[in-house]
C-alpha positions in Angstrom: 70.0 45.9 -13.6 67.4 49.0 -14.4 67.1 47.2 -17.5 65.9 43.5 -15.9 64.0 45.9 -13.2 61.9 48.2 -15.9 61.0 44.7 -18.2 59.7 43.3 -14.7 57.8 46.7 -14.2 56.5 46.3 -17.7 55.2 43.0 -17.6 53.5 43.1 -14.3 51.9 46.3 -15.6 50.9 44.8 -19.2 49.2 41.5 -16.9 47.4 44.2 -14.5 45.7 45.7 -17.4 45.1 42.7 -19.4 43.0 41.8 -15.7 41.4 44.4 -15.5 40.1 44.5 -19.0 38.7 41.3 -18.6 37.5 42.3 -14.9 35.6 45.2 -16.5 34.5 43.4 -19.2 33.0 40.4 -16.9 31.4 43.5 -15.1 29.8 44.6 -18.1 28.2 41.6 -19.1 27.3 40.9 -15.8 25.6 44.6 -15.9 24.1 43.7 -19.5 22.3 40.1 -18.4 21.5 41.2 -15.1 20.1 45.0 -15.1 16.3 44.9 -14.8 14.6 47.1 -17.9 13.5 50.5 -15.7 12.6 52.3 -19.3 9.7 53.7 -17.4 5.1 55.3 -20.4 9.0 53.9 -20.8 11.6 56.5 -21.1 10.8 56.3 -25.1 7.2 57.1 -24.4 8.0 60.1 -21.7 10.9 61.3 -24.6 8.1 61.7 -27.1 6.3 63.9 -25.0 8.9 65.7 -24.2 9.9 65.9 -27.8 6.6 66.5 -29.0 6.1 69.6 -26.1 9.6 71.2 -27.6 8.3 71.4 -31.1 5.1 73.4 -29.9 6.4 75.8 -27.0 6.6 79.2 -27.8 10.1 80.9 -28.9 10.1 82.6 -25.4 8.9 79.7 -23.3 11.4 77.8 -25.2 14.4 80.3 -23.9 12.9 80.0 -20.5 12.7 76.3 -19.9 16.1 75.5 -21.2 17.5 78.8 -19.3 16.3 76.4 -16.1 17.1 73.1 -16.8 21.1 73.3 -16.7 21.8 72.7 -20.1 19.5 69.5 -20.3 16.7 69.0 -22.9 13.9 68.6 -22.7 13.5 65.4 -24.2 16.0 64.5 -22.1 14.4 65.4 -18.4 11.3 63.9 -18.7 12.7 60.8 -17.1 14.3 62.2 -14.5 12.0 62.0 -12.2 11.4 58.0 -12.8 15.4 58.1 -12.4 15.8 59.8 -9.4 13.9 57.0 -7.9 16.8 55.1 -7.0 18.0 57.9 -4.9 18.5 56.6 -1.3 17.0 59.6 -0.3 13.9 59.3 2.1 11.5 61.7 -0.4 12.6 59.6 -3.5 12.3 56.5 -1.7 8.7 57.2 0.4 7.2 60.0 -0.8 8.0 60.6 -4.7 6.0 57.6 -5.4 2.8 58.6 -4.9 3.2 61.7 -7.0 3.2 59.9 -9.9 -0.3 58.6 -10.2 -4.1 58.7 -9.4 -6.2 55.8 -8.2 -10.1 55.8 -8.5 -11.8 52.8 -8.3 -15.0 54.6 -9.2 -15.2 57.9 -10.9 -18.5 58.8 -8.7 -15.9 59.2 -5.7 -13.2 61.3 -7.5 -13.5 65.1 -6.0 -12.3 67.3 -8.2 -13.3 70.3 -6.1 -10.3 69.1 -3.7 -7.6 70.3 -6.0 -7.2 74.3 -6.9 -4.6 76.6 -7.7 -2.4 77.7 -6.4 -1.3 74.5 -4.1 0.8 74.8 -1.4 0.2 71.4 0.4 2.1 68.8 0.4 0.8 66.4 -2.5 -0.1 63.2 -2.1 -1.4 62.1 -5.9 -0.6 63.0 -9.0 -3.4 65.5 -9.7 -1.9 67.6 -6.7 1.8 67.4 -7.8 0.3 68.9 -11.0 -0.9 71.6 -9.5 1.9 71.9 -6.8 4.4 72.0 -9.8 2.7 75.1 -11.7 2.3 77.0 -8.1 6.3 76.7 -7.9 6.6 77.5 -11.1 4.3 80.5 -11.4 5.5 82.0 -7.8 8.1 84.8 -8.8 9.9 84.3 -5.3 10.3 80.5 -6.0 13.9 79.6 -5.8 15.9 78.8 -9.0 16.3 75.5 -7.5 12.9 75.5 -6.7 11.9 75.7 -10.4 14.1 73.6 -11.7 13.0 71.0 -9.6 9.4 71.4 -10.1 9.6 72.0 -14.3 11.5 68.6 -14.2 8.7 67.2 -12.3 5.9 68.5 -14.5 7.7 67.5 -17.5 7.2 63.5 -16.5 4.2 63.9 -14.4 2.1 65.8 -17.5 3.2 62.4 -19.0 2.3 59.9 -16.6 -0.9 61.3 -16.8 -1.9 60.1 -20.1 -1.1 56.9 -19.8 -4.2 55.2 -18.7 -3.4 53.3 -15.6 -2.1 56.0 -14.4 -5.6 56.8 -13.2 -5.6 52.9 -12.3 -7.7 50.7 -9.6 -5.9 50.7 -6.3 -6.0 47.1 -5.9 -4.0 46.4 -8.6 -1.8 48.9 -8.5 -2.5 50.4 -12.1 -2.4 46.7 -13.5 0.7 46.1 -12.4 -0.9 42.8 -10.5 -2.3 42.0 -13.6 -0.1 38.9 -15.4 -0.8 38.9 -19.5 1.5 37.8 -22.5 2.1 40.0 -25.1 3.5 37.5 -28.0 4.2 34.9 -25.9 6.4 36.8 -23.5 5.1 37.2 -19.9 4.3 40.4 -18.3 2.0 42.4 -16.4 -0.8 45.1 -18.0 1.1 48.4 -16.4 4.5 47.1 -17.7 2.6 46.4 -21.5 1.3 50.1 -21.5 4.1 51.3 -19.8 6.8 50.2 -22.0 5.9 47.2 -24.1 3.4 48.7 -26.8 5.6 51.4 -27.7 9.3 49.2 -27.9 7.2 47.3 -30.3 7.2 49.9 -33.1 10.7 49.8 -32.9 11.3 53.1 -33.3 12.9 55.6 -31.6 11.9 58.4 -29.5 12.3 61.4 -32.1 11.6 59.2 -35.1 7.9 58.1 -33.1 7.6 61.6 -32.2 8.0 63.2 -36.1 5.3 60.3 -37.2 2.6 61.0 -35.2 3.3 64.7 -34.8 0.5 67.6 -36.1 0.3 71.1 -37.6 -3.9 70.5 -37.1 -4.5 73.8 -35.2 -8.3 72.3 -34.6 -6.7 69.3 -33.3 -3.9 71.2 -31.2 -6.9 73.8 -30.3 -8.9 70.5 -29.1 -6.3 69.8 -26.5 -5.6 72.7 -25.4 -8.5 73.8 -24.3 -9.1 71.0 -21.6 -7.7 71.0 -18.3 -5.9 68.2 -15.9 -9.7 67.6 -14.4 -10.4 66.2 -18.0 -6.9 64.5 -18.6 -8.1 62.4 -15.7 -11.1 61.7 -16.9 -10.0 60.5 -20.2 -7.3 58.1 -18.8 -10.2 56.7 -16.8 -11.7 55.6 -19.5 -9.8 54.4 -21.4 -8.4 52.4 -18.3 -11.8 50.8 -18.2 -11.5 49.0 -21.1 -7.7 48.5 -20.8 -9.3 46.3 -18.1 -11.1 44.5 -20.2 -8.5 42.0 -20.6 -10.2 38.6 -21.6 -7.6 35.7 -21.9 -4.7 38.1 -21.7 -2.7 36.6 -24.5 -1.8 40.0 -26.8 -0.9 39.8 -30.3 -1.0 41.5 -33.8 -5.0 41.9 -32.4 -4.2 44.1 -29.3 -1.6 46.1 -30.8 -4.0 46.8 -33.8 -7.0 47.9 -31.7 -4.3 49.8 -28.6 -1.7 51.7 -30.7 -4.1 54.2 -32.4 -4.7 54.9 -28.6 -1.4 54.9 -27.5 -0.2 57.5 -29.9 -3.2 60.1 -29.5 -2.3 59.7 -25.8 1.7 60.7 -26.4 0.5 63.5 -28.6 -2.1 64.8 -26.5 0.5 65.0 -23.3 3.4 66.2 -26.0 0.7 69.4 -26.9 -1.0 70.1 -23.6 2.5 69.6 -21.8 4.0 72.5 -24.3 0.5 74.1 -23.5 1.2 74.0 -19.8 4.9 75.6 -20.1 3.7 78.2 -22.5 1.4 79.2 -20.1 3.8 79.6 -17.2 6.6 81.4 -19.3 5.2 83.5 -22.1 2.6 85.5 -21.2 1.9 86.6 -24.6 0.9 82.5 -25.8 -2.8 82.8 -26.3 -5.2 80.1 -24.4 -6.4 77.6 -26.4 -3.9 78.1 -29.2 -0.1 78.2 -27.9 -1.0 77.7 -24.0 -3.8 75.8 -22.3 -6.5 77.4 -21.4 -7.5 76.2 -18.0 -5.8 74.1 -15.6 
């Protein structure tokens, strides 16, 4: 009797898991075909940075920043922000947004003189999250949470920042109402920069990262003493002939005359983004050499 009952007990256990093997492995394809691609630059492009920043912060910045982010790396958290974006939460669904980039149309109408340190407002660009980010960050009485939110901020925002349409036109939306090709697949100019240009190296993050990385001091110095004023600047400039789009159909032609830009733009945001946190947490990081000099 216990022997017919534990065989019956066996076998509709053994068909339970054999469903829901193939349950979870419907679910999984399902996931695979059906997930749309959020690598927001992409998450390789914001992972550069971040892995590009960690090789130049100072020993004691380094202890700092990792002391905040609750055993993350660094590499790691500069997509969080782009992440958190799926939070139902009404400041990641309405208000993050916004901190994320900078639209001028013209660059006669961009006012600087609206943005100082230390920021307490509430920002509504990317420029003033910035500058809101370092205020946390450099306020002594700032929460632990506080920080930690704000350093995780800064670590993708530094990043958005040099990529070109970033600093977009409004009415496009930073080219994301632009439709191209790039080799014959379709899709828009934000999503190319974005993402696109960089996935075509085929490479990944560290590996990009170690390629393109410098020991140059002049060079490094050359970043670092700029400020988020001329980060701006240079995105908008380069966005202008981004713009420039002619037919829109991208080959081996676009990715010759782009990548050379694309790369100086992940090492200048890997170097001034170290800059930036060397600045905050080691005093002793001299401007214009470890830490940026001016923000």
């Amino acid at each position: 009797m216990f022997s017919i009952l534990y065989q019956a007990v066996t076998t509709k256990s053994n068909q339970l898991r054999k469903a829901l093997v193939v349950s979870i492995s419907v679910l999984t394809t399902a996931i695979a075909l059906y997930s749309p691609n959020i690598g927001a630059w992409g998450q390789n492009g914001h992972r550069i940075i971040g892995q590009i920043a960690l090789n130049h912060l100072t020993p004691i910045a380094r202890e700092r920043v990792e002391a905040l982010l609750s055993g993350d790396k660094l590499p790691e958290v500069t997509t969080w922000a782009d992440e958190m974006r799926s939070s139902p939460e009404e400041f990641w669904q309405k208000k993050s947004t916004k901190w994320h980039y900078i639209s001028i149309d013209k660059w006669q109408e961009f006012n600087p003189g609206n943005y100082k340190l230390p920021y307490h407002d509430t920002p509504a660009d990317l420029y003033a999250a910035i500058l809101k980010s370092v205020t946390v960050l450099q306020t002594p009485s700032s929460s632990t949470a506080d920080k930690e939110f704000y350093l995780r901020f800064l670590t993708h925002l530094i990043g958005d920042l040099h990529m070109p349409l970033h600093v977009g036109r409004r009415e496009d939306r930073g080219g994301n109402r632009i439709d191209v090709t790039f080799f014959g697949e379709k899709t828009n100019l934000h999503t190319l920069w974005d993402t696109k240009l960089i996935e075509s190296q085929n490479l990944s993050f560290r590996e990009f990262a170690e390629f393109i990385e410098t020991d140059d001091q002049r060079l490094i110095s050359s970043y670092l003493n700029t400020g988020v004023k001329d980060w701006i600047k240079e995105s908008y400039e380069h966005a202008q002939n981004i713009y420039d789009i002619g037919d829109g159909d991208f080959r081996w032609n676009y990715q010759y005359r782009y990548m050379p830009v694309v790369k100086t733009r992940l090492l200048q945001g890997g170097v001034r983004l170290a800059g930036v946190l060397n600045q905050i947490f080691d005093p002793a990081a001299e401007p214009g050499k470890k830490a940026i000099a001016k923000l």
